[in-house]
C-alpha positions as a Python dict, from the first residue, in 0.01 Angstrom:
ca = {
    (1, 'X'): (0, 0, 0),
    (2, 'X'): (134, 371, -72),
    (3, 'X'): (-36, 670, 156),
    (4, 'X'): (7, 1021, -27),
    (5, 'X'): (-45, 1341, 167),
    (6, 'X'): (-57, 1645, -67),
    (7, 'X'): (20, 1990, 73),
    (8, 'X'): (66, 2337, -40),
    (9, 'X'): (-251, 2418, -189),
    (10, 'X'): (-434, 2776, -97),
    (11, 'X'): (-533, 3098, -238),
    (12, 'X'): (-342, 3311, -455),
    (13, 'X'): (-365, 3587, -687),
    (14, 'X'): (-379, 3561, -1071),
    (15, 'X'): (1, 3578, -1184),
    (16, 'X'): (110, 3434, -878),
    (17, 'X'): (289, 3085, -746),
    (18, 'X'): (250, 2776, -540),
    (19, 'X'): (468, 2506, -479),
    (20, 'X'): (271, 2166, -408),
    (21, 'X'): (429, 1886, -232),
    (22, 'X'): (277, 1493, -206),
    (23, 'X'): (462, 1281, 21),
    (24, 'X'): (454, 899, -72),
    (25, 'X'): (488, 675, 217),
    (26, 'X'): (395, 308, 278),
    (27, 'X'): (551, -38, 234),
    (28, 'X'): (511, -78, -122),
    (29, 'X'): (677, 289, -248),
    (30, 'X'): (958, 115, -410),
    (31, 'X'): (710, -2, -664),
    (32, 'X'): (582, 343, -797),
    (33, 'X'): (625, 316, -1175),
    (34, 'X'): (478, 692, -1242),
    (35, 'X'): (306, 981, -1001),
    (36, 'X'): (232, 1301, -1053),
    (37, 'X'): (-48, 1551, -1006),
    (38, 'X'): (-466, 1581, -1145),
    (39, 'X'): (-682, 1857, -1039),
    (40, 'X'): (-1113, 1854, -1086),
    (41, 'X'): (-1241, 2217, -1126),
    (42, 'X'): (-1583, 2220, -1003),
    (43, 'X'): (-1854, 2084, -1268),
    (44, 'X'): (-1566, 1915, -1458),
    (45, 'X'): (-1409, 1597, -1486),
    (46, 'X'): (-1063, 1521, -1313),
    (47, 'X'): (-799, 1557, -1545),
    (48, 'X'): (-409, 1511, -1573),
    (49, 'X'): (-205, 1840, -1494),
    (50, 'X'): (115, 1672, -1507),
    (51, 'X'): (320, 1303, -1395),
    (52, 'X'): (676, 1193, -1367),
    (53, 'X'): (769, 868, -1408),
    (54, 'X'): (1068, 636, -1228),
    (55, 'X'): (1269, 757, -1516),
    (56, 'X'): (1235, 1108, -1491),
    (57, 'X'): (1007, 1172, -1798),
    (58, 'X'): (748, 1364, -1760),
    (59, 'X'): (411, 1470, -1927),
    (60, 'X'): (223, 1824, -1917),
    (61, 'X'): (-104, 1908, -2001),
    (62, 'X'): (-123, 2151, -2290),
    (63, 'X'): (-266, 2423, -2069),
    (64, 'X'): (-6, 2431, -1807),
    (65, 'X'): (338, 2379, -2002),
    (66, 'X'): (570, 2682, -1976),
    (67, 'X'): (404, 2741, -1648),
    (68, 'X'): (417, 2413, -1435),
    (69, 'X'): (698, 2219, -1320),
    (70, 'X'): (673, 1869, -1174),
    (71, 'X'): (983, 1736, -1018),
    (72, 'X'): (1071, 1482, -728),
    (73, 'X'): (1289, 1414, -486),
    (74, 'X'): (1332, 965, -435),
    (75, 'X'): (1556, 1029, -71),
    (76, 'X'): (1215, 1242, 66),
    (77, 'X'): (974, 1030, -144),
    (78, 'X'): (809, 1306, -224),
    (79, 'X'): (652, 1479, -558),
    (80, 'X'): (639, 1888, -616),
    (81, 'X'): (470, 2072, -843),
    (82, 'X'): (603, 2437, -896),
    (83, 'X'): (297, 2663, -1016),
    (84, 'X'): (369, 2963, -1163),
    (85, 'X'): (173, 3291, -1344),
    (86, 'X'): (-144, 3101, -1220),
    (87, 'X'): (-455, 3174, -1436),
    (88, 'X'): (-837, 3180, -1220),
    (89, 'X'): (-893, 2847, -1468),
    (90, 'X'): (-606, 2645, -1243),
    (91, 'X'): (-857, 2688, -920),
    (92, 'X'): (-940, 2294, -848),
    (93, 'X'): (-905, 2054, -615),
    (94, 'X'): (-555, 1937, -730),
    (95, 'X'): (-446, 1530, -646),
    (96, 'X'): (-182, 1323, -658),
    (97, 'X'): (-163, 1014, -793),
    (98, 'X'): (54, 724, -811),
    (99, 'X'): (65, 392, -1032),
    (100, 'X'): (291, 114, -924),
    (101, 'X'): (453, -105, -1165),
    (102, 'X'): (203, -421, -1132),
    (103, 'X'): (-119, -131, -1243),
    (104, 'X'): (-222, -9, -855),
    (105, 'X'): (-373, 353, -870),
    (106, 'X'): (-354, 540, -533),
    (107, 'X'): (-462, 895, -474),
    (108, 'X'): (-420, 1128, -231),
    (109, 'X'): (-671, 1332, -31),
    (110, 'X'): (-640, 1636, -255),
    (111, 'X'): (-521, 2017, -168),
    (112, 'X'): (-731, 2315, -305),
    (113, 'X'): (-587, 2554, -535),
    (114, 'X'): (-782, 2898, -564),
    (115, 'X'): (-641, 3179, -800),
    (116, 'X'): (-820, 3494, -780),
    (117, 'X'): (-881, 3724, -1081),
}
């Protein structure tokens, strides 16, 4: 089992930056094959903002590349995701999410991301 605990999430200005963090703990975190971050606006689906995987490549979603950097950090087990010139259209509930190597999906417990206009 892997446990993630996002944090950094809160209430910014348009223009502005967060940092998000997801700690990955548990018996099994050896076995993460990818992880990396979602986020659900509200009315909309969850969708992909950006994952790393074991071998350092990563994928963006179109409408955060240039502005979003994921990166990680194996001796803290932990994930970040650097946000910058946030747009009102990144506000969501952003999670993290981790795929081991035999398929498991865990998420975390999400952090909320507002960015006023």
């Amino acid at each position: 089992q892997v446990q993630l605990v996002e944090s950094g999430g809160g209430l910014v200005q348009a223009g502005g930056s967060l940092r998000l963090s997801c700690a990955a703990s548990g018996s099994t975190t050896e076995n993460i094959n990818t992880i990396g971050w979602y986020r659900q606006a509200p009315g909309k689906q969850r969708e992909l903002v950006a994952h790393i995987s074991i071998l350092n490549a990563t994928k963006y979603a179109d409408s955060v590349k240039g502005r979003f950097t994921i990166s990680r950090d194996d001796a803290k087990n932990t994930v970040y995701l650097q946000m910058n010139s946030l747009k009102p259209e990144d506000t969501g509930v952003y999670y993290c999410r981790a795929t081991s190597r035999q398929g498991e999906v865990y998420w975390g417990q999400g952090t909320q991301v507002t960015v006023s206009s």
